[in-house]
Every structure is written in structure tokens, then in C-alpha cells.
N, C-alpha and C positions, 0 to 999 in steps of 0.2 A: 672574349675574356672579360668584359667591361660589364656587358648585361650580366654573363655567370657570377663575379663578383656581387654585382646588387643586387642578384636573386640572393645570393648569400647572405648577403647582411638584412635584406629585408626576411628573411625564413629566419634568421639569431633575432632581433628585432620581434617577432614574432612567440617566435618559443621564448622568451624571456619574457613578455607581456602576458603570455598564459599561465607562465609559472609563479609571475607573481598575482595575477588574480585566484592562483589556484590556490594560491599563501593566505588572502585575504580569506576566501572562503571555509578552507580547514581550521583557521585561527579562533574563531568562535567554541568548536568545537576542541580544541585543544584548550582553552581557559577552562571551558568544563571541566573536561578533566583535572587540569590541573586545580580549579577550586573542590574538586571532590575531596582532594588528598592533602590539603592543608587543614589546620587548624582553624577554626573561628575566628581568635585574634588576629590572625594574617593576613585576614579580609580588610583589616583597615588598617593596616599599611599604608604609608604613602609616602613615594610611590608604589603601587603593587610591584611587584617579582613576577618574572614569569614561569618560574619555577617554587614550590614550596621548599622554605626551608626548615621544616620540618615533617616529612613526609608521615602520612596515619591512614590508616585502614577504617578509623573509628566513625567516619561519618556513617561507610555503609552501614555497620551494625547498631549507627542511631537510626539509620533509617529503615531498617527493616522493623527496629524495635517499636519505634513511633507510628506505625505504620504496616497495614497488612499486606505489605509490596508480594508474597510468597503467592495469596489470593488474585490480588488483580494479573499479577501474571500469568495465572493459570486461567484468568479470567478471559483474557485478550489471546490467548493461544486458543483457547476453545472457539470465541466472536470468530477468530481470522480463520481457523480451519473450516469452521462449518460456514463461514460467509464464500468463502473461496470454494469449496467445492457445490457450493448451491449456483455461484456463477460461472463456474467451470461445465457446467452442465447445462442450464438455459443458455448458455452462449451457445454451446455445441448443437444443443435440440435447433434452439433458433436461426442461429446463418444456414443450418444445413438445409432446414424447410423452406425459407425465403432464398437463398441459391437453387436448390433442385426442385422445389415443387412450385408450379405454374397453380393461382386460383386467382378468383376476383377480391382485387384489394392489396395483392401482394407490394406491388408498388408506392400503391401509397401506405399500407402499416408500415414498412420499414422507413419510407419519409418520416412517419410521425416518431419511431423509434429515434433515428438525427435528431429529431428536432427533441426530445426529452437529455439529450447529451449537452444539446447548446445553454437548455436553463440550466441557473447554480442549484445543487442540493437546497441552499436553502431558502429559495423561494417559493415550493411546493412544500418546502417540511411540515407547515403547521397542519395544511389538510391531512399529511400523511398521518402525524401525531394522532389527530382527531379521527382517523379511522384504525387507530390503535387501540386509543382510548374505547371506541366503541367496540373494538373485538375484546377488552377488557386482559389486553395484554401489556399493559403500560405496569413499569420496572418488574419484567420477564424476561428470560434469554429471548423466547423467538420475538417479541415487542422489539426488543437492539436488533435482531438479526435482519429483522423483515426489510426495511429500505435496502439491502444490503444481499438480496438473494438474484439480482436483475442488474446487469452493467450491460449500458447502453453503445457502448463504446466496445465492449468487447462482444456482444452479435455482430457487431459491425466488424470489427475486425477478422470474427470467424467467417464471414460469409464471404466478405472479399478472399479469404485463405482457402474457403471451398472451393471457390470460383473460379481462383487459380492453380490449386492444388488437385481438384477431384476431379476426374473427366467423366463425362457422362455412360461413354465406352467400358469405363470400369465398373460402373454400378450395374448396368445393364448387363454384365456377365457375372454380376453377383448375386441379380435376383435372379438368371438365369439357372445359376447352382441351385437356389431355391431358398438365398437369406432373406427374412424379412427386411424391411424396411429397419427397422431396429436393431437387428445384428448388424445390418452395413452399416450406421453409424457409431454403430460401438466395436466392433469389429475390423471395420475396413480405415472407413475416414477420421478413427478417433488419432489409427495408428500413422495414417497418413500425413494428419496433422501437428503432433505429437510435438516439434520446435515450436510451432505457434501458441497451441496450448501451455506448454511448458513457460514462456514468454507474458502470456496472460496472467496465469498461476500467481506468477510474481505481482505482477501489480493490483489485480486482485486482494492479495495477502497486505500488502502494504499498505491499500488502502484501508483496511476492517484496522488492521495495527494500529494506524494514525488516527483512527476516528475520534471525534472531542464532540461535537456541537448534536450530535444524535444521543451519545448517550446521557449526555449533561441534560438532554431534554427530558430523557423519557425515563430515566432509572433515579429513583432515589435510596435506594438500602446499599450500601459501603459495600457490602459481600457479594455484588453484583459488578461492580465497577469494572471496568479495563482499565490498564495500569497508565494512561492519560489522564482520563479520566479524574481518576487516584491519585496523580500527580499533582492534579487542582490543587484537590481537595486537603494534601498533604502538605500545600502551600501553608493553608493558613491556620491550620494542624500545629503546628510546629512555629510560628509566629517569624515565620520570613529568616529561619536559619538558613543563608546560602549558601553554607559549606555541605550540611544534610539534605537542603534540597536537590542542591549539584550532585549528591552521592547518589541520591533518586531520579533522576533525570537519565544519567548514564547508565543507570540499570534499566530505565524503560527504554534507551536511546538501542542498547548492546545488540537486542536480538536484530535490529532492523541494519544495523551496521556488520554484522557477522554475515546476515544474508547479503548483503550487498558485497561484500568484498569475497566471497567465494560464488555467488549466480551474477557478477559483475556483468558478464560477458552476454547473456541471456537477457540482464537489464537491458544493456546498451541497444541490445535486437532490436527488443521489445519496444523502444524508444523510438529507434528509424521506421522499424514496419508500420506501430501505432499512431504516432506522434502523439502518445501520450505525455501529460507533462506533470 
């Protein structure tokens, strides 16, 4: 009875320390919003409110007006779909070749594959730049898309998913039927692995989404921008209005939160199997 009580209290003890760092976390994001929706004067308040009291709609439509939010939007749906399925499919071509097919080197290229996972993006970016610059794709779509067609992190993950997921047994009675090599990976193992994939997809997309320090390098025409990007730029656009930049934030903030909170669960996967972070 003694220990069950203290497991008690220590599991309430517990769940109260997680709900309130789970407080401190969403809090930032809640000011947001709530500075979207206030007036300019009610920024300098003091003390601020944590609610506006007087609630307006008018930052967003200063900020679409100030601003070509409707383009970068379109701009950053386009990056993340075509960055996501260019690594949706090198993932797939490559765990699958490096799990089933036996050649010299296989071992070590995928070593060398880890080891481009463990450097930051941006400590190769300038060579990459410079071999942008030389294919003379510098502020072009595929110039942003290029770093972004290859996640090192997700061959690795497909191939461990092959490895566990596809038995040799099956492939072998499916070139037996007579599939090429290529219908069995589009055919057999794509469906095979379909959770995993789905799982990648996700952070794939979120990462072309959140992108800032690639396109800030390599794009300078406005109409080109991703709505990060644009969100800079929009900073000082607008001479540091916090009420319209907050209006702006939340509209580049919405898609990435709408996805999280309906493929939640698929994140969370995607988290334990990858330890993506």
C-alpha cells in the first residue's frame, strides 16, 4: 500500500512537471498569436495583457498588403513538394540497392553516407553554393532545390526498413514471376514499406518548409522566395511592426502546425524509428 501510494504521487509529481513545461513551451506560441490580433498600441502596454483587448483581423491584411505572402507561399509549397519527393525516391532507390545488392564498396559508401549526416549543412554549403554558381543556377528553383534532392538520414533509415521489412524470399519469387528489378521496388517494397515512407514524407517536407540559411544564400529576386525566407525580408519591409510581422509569422507558422496536429501520430513514429530531431 506504502510503495503504491509513492508510485502515486511520484507519477502526479510527474504529470504536473510535464504539463507545466508543456505550458512553458506552447506560451511563446500563444503570445504570437495573441500579438497578431491586437492593435499596434497594445504592444506597449505595460504590463502587457495576455489577451488583446481589442481584438482585429487588420494585421493580416496589412501583411499580405505589405507583402507578397500569397507568392512565397506558393513558393514554399512548390520547394517542399518537389524537395520531398526527389528524397522520397533517392531514399527508396538507395537503402534498397545498399540492403539487397552485394558489390565492392558497398560498405563503405554507405559509411561515407553516416558520415555526411553527422557534418552541419552548413559547413559544406559554401562548396555547394560554388558548384551552383558554376552550373549557373544561382536564384533558380532547381539552384534552392539541389541541396535538398538527397537526405542522408533518410537512405539510412530506408535501408535499415528494407532490411527489416523485405525478405530476400520475397524478392526472389518476384523476379521469379518475371518483375524487373524496378517493378519490385516500385511495386512490391515501395508498398511494403509505405508506414516508413509515409513517416519520412513528413520530415522531408518540413524540412524544405523551415528552410532559411540556403535560400537566403543563394536566391535574391523576391518572387522567388519561400515564405521564411520572406518573412526576413518582410522584417525590415515594414520597419519592425510586431503586430504585422506576428500576423506574418502565423501565416508562414499555420501550414506546419495544421500538418502536425492531424499526421501527429506518424510524426511521433517517425521520431522513435528515426531519432530524427
Amino acid at each position: 500500500m506504502i510503495h503504491r501510494r509513492r508510485f502515486s504521487i511520484i507519477r502526479l509529481v510527474i504529470q504536473v512537471a510535464l504539463v507545466a513545461l508543456g505550458l512553458v513551451m506552447v506560451f511563446p506560441l500563444f503570445w504570437l498569436i495573441s500579438t497578431s490580433l491586437r492593435p499596434a498600441p497594445e504592444l506597449l502596454e505595460s504590463p502587457p495583457q495576455l489577451l488583446p483587448q481589442h481584438w482585429t483581423l487588420d494585421n493580416y491584411a496589412n501583411a499580405f498588403a505589405a507583402a507578397p505572402f500569397g507568392t512565397w507561399l506558393l513558393n514554399s509549397l512548390i520547394f517542399a513538394t518537389i524537395s520531398t519527393l526527389f528524397i522520397l525516391l533517392t531514399s527508396l532507390v538507395g537503402g534498397y540497392i545498399l540492403a539487397k545488392f552485394k558489390f565492392p564498396g558497398n560498405n563503405f559508401l554507405f559509411i561515407l553516407i553516416l558520415a555526411t549526416a553527422i557534418v552541419p549543412f552548413e559547413i559544406y554549403m559554401l562548396p555547394v553554393f560554388l558548384e551552383v554558381q558554376v552550373l549557373s543556377l544561382i536564384n533558380t528553383l532547381p539552384g534552392l532545390i539541389l541541396p535538398y534532392v538527397i537526405l542522408s538520414y533518410g537512405i539510412f533509415f530506408m535501408r535499415q526498413n528494407v532490411i527489416a521489412s523485405v525478405p530476400d524470399e520475397l524478392l526472389d519469387a518476384a523476379r521469379i514471376d518475371g518483375l524487373s528489378e524496378t517493378g519490385i521496388m516500385i511495386r512490391l517494397v515501395s508498398r511494403l514499406l509505405a508506414p516508413a515512407i509515409s513517416a519520412l514524407a513528413i520530415f522531408a517536407y518540413l524540412q524544405s518548409w523551415t528552410a532559411f540559411i540556403w535560400p537566403l544564400l543563394v536566391l535574391n529576386d523576391q518572387n522567388l522566395f519561400p515564405v521564411q525566407l520572406g518573412l526576413a525580408q518582410f522584417n525590415s519591409s515594414v520597419s519592425v511592426n510586431y503586430a504585422v510581422l506576428s500576423a506574418g509569422a502565423v501565416v508562414a507558422m499555420a501550414p506546419t502546425v495544421i500538418a502536425f496536429l492531424i499526421l501527429r501520430r506518424r510524426i511521433i513514429e517517425g521520431v522513435t524509428l528515426t531519432g530524427f530531431r
